[in-house]
C-alpha positions in Angstrom: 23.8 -10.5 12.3 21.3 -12.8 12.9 17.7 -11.7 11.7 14.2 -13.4 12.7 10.8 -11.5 10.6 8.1 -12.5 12.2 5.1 -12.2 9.2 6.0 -12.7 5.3 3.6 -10.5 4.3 4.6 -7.5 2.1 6.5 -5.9 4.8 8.1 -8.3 6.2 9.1 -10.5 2.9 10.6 -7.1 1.4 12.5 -5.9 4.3 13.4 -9.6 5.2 14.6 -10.0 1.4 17.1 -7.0 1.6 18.5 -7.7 5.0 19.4 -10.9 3.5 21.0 -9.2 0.3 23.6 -7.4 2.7 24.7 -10.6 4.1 22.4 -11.0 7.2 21.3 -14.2 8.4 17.7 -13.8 8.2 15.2 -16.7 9.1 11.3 -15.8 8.4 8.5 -17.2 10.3 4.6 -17.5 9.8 1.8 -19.2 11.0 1.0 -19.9 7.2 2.5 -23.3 6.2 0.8 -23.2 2.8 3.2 -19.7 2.1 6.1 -21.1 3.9 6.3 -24.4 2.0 5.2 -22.0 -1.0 7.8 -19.8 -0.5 10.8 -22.8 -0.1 9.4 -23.9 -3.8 10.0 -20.1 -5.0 6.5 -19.5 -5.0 6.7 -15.8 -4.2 3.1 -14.7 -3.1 2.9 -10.9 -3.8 3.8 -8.9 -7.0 6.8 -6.4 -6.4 9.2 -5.3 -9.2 12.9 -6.7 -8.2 11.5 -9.2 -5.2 11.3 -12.7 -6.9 14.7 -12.6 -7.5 15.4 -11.1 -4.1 14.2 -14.1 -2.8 15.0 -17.1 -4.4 19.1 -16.0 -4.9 19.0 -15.4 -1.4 17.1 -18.4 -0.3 19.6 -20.6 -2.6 22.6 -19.0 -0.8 21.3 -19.9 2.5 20.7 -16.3 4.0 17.3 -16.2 3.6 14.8 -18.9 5.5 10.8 -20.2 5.9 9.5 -22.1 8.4 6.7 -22.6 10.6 8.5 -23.4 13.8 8.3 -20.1 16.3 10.9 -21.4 18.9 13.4 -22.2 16.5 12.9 -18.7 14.8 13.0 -17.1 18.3 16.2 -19.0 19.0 17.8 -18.0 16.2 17.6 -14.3 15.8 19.3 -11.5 18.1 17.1 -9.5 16.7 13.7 -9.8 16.6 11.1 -8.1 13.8 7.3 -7.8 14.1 5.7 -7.2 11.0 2.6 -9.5 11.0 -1.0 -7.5 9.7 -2.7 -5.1 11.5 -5.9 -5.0 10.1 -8.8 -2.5 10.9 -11.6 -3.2 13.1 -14.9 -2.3 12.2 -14.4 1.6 14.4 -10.6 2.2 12.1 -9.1 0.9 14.8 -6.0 -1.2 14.6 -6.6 -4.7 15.2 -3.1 -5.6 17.5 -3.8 -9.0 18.2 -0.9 -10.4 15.9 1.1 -8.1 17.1 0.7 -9.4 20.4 0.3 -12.9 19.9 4.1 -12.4 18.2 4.7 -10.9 21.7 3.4 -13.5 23.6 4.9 -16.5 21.8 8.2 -14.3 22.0 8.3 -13.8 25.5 7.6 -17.7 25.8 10.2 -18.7 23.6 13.0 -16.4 24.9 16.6 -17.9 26.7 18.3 -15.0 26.1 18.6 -11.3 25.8 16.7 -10.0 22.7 15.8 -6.2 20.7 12.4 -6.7 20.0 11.6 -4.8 16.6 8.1 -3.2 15.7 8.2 -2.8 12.6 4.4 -3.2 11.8 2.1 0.2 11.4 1.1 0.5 14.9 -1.1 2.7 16.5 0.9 4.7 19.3 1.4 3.2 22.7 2.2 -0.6 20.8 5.7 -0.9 22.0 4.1 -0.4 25.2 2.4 -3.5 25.4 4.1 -5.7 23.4 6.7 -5.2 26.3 4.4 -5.4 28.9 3.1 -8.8 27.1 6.6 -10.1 26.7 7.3 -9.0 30.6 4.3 -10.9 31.6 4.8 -13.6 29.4 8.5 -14.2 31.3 7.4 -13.8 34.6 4.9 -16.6 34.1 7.9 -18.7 32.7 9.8 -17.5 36.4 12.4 -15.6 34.1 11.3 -12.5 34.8 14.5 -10.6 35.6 15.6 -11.3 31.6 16.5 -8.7 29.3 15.0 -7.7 26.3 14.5 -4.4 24.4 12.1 -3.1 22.5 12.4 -0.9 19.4 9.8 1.2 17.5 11.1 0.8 13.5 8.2 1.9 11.4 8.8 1.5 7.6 8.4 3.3 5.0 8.0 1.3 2.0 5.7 2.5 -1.0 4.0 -0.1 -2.7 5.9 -0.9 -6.6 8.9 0.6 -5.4 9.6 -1.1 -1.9 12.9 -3.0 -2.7 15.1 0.0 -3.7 13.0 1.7 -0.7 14.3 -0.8 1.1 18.0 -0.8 -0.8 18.1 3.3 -0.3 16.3 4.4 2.0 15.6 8.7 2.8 15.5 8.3 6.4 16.0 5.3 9.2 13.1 6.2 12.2 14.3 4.6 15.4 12.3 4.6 18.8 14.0 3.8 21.9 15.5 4.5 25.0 17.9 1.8 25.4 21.6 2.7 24.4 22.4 -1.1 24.0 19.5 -1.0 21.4 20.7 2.1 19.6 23.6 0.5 19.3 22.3 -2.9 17.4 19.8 -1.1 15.1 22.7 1.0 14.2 24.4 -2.2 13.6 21.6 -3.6 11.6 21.2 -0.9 9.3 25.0 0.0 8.6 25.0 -1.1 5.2 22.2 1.4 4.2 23.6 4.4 6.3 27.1 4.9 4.3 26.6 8.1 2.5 24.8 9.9 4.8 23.2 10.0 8.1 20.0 8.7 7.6 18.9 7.3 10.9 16.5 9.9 13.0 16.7 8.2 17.0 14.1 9.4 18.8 11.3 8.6 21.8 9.0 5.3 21.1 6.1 7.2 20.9 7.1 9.7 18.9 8.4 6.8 16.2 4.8 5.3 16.3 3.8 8.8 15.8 6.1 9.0 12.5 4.6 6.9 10.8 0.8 7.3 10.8 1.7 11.4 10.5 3.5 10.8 7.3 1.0 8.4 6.1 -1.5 10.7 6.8 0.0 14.0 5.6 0.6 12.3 2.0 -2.9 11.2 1.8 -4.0 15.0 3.0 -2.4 15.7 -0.2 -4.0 13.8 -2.5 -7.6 14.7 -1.0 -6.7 18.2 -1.2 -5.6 17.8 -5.1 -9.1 15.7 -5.9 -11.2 18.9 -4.2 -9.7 21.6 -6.1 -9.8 18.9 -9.1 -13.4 18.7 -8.8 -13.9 22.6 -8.0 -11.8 22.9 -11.5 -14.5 20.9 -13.1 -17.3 23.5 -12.0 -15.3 26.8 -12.6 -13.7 25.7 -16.1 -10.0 25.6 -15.0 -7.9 23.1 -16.0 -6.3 21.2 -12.7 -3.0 19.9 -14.4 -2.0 23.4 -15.4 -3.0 24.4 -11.7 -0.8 21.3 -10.3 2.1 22.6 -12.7 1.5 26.1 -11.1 1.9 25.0 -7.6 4.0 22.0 -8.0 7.0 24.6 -8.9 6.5 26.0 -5.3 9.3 24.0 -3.6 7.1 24.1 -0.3 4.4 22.5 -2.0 6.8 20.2 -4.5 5.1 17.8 -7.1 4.7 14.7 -4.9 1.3 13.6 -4.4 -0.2 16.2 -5.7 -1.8 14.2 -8.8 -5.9 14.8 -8.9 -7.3 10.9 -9.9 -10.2 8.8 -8.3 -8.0 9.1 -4.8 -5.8 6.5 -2.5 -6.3 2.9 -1.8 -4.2 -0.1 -0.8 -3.3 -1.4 2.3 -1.9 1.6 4.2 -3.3 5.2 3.4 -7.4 4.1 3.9 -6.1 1.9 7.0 -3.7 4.6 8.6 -6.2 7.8 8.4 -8.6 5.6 10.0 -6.6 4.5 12.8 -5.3 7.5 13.7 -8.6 8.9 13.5 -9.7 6.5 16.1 -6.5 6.9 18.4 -7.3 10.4 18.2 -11.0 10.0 19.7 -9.7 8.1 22.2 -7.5 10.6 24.2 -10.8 13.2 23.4 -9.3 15.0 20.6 -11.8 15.8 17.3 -9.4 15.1 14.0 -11.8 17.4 11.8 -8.6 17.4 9.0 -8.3 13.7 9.3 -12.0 12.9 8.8 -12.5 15.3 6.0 -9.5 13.7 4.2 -11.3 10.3 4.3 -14.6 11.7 3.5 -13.1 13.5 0.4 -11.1 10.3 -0.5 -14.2 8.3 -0.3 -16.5 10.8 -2.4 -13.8 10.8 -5.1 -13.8 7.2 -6.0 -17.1 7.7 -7.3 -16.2 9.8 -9.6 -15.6 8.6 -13.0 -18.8 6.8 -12.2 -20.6 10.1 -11.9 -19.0 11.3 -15.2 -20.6 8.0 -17.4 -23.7 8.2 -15.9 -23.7 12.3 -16.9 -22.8 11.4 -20.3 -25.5 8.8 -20.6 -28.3 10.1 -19.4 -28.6 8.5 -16.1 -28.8 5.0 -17.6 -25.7 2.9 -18.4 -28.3 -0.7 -18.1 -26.8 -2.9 -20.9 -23.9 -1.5 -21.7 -20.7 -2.5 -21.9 -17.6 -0.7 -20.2 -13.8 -1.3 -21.1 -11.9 -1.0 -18.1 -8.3 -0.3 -18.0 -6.8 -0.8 -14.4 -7.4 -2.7 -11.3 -4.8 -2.5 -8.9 -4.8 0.9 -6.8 -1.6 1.8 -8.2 0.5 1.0 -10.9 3.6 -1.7 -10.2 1.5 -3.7 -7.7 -1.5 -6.4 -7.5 -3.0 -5.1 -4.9 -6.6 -4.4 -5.1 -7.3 -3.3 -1.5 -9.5 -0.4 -1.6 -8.8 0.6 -5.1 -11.1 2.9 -6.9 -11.6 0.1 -9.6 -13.4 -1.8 -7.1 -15.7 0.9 -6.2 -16.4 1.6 -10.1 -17.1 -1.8 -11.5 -19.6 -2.2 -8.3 -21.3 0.9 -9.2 -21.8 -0.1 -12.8 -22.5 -3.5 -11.9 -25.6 -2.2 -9.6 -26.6 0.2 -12.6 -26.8 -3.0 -14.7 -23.9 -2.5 -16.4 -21.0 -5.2 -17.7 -16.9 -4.7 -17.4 -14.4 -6.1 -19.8 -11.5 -5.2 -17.5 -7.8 -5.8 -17.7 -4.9 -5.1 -15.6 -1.1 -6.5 -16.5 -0.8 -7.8 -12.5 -4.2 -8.0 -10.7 -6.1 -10.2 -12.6 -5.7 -12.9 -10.4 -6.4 -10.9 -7.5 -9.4 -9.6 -9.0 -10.9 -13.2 -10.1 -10.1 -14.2 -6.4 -12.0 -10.7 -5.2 -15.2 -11.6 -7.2 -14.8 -15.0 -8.8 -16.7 -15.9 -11.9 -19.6 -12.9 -12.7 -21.8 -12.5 -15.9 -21.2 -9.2 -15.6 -17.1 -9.2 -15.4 -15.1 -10.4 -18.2 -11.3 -11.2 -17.2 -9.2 -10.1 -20.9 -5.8 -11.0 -21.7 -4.7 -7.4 -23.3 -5.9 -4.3 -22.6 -6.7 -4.1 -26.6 -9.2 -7.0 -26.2 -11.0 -5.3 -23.4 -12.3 -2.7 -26.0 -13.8 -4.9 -28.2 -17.7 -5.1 -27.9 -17.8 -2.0 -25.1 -19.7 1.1 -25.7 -16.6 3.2 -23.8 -13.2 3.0 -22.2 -12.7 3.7 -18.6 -9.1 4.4 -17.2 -8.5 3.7 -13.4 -4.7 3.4 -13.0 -2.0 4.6 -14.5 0.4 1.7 -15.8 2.9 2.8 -18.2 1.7 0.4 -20.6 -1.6 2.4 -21.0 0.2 6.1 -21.5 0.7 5.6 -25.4 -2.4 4.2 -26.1 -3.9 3.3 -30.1 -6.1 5.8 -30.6 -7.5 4.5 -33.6 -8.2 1.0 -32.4 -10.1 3.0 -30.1 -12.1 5.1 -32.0 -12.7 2.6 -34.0 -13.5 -0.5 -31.9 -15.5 1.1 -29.1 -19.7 1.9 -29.9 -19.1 5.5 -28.5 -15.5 7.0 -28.8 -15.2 8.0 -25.4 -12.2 8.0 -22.8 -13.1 8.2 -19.2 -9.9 8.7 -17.5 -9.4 8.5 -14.0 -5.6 9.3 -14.2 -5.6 12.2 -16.9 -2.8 10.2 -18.5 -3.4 11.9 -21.9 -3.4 15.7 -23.3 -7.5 16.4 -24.6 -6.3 17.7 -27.7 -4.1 15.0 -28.7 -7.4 12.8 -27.6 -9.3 15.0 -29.4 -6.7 14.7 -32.9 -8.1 11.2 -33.2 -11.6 11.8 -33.0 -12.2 10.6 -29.5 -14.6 12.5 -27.1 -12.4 12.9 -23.4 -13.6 13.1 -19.9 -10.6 13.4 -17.5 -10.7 14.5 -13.9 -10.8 18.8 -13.4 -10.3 19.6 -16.8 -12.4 20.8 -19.4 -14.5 17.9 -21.4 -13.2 17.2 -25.2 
């Protein structure tokens, strides 16, 4: 089939990337010519394990396009994907006016029938008006009695593991009412639907629905964890042993049920919000909703709230090793992570970072630029030298076997504040380091 992505963002790169891997003809658009051009050179703009070379053997065998040029891209594809940004406004709301520009310039570019994909995280009643904007958008042009269809298609793509999301995905959300659309997303996604039924078909609304509920529901989980985390802390109970206790219930499961310094990135903070707003608006109070935010906000303060304990109220001077900047492990993306939240916190107490990350150092040194107080290392054994104690705020695999001894000997106070609770106190405590973790017992 012939495939147009509107937005080569981290949606619409990944998904655009994998429907060229099955052997669609997939041509990419954006109103960025510095990516496009960027992307043409091989210049891949986001970090995502498998996706570089996604892209550039794709790109080389033709399936895979960049340009700049809307009515060609409009031309080209049967179908139609919207996955520009929807970023929040200033009240959580969704900010659709990508979406709908897409709409617009769709509706102006159109010479044929057309499924119109929304595949960006929408708030509900989208599809609505991107139709009505492409409707409007053809009358104006005297073509108003032209077909087109349009398709609610949320994704579901986690962040460091959205290609084989992508590859193998658990379940294929479809909103619509058209059969002729049914039919083509069917189509579309047959070469991910062979081993089982995977695709759910239900109303629009309730697809735009889907989405923000699952979002939601996983961060309730988290939120949840991170309070009884923190009651653990003031009644003595260990939280991992209480995860393990209620993780083996397989209505409760294991999944996002990890007490840390809570969510952040591009979709959890943004989605809760939203919904939150779309809520108000139809005169409905989300009280769950708004206390998962508030507790998600609280939490990211917390390893700050543990140094300052330690030391007395006063951490002026010193001199913090920082393991972690990206809000999760496998990605670069800093949006909203808990790192940001900790190094401005010590920063305003007068303290300095030595941080390093093995993918968002870039994206941190373009987040702050050049600070006295921040110092960019190169390993995360470098970031330890001259710091008075190591903080932990994501959990890369290349931190979970860390060397003790260099630590206990290299740092001015043999502390570990971890975030993450990637290590067992009394292994910590085997080396001679003191260990502050989150809702377990201090070593």
């Amino acid at each position: 089939m012939k495939i147009t992505v509107f937005g080569i963002g981290y949606v619409g790169l990944v998904q655009a990337a994998v429907l060229a891997e099955v052997g669609h003809d997939v041509v990419c658009v954006d109103v960025d010519r510095q990516k496009v051009e960027r992307l043409n050179d091989g210049i891949i703009p986001i970090y995502e394990p498998g996706l570089e070379t996604l892209v550039k053997e794709n790109h080389a065998a033709g399936r895979l396009q960049f340009t700049t040029d809307a009515a060609a891209a409009v031309k080209h594809g049967s179908v139609l994907i919207i996955a520009v940004g929807t970023p929040p406004n200033e009240d959580g709301s969704a900010d659709l006016k990508y979406v709908l520009a897409v709409a617009a310039t769709i509706g102006g570019e159109m010479e044929n029938e057309k499924i119109v994909v929304s595949k960006s995280t929408v708030p509900v009643g989208t599809c609505d008006k991107v139709r009505a904007t492409i409707a409007a958008t053809l009358a104006e042009r005297g073509r108003g009695d032209m077909p087109f269809h349009v398709v609610s298609n949320p994704e579901f793509l986690k962040e460091g593991a959205a290609v084989s999301d992508c590859m193998k995905p658990d379940r294929i959300v479809v909103g619509t009412d058209s059969a002729t659309a049914e039919r083509v997303m069917r189509e579309l996604y047959d070469p991910f639907n062979r081993n089982h039924e995977k695709m759910i078909v239900m109303d629009v609304r309730s697809a735009e629905l889907t989405k923000y509920a699952a979002n939601c529901l996983l961060a309730t989980k988290i939120s949840f964890m991170n309070e009884m985390a923190n009651l653990a802390d003031r009644l003595g109970a260990d939280i991992e042993r209480v995860r393990l206790g209620i993780g083996s219930d397989p209505r409760i499961g294991y999944h996002f049920i990890y007490p840390g310094l809570g969510y952040g990135g591009s979709c959890f903070p943004k989605d809760v919000r939203a919904l939150i707003h779309t809520a108000e608006e139809v005169g409905f109070e989300p009280a769950v909703l708004k206390a998962v935010d508030e507790r998600n906000n609280a939490q990211k303060s917390v390893l700050f709230e543990k140094v300052l304990d330690y030391f007395g109220g006063d951490v002026a001077g010193k001199v913090f090793a920082l393991w972690g900047l990206a809000f999760k492990p496998n990605t670069d993306d800093m949006r909203e992570a808990p790192a940001r939240v900790l190094m401005e916190a010590l920063w305003a107490a007068g303290a300095k970072v030595q941080a390093f990350d093995p993918e968002a150092m870039q994206e941190c040194q373009n987040a702050y630029g050049q600070r006295d107080d921040l110092m960019l290392c190169g390993t995360k054994e470098a970031a330890l030298k001259g710091a008075d104690a190591l903080l932990i705020a994501t959990e890369w695999k290349s931190f979970r076997a860390p060397p003790f001894e260099l630590i206990r000997e290299t740092l001015a106070t043999p502390i570990i504040f971890d975030g993450r609770n990637l290590y067992e106190p009394d292994v910590v405590a085997r080396y001679g380091v003191q260990y502050r973790s989150i809702g377990r017992p201090a070593v």
